[in-house]
N, C-alpha and C positions, 0 to 999 in steps of 0.2 A: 405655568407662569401667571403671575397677578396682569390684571388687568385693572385698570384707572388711574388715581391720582399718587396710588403707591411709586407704579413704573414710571411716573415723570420726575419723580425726584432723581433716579439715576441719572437722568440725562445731564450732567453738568454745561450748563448755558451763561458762554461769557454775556451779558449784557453790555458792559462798561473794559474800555481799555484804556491807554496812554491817554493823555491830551497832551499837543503841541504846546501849547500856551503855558498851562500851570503844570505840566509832570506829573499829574498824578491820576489816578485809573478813576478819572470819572467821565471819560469821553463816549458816550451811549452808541453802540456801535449804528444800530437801526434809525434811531432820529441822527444821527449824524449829529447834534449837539454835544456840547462840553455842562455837566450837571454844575460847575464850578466858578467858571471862569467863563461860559457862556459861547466858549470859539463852536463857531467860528464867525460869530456876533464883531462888529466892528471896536465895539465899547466893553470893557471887561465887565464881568456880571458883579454888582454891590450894591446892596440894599441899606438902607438909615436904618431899616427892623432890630440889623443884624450888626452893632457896635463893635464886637471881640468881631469879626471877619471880616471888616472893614479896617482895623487896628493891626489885623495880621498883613494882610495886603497891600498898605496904604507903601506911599513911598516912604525912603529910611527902613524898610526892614530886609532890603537889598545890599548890594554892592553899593551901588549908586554909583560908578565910574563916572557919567555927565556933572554929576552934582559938586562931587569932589573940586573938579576942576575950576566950576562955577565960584564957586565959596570962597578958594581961595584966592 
């Protein structure tokens, strides 16, 4: 059998799973951080850098149940 960096590719290593916050597998299992959404950070993670990820996130591109009711 090989020995070095060949035999570590077999090892499949989740790194990233679920996040509670956003649903989606970028919760780093070992830092215990969200790559995305920043949980389990008080304030959700958005950057001015980052315009289109801020646009996807921003409120309105939810349900908005509170807001609805607001409005009208």
């Amino acid at each position: 059998m090989t020995q070095g960096t060949s035999s570590f590719v077999s090892a499949v290593i989740r790194r990233h799973t679920l996040c509670r916050r956003c649903v989606r597998s970028s919760y780093h299992i070992q830092k215990s951080t969200c790559a995305n959404a920043a949980y389990p950070a008080a304030k959700t993670r958005s950057y001015n850098w980052s315009i289109k990820a801020k646009r996807r996130k921003t409120t309105g591109t939810g349900r908005c149940r509170y807001l609805k009711v607001c409005s009208s």
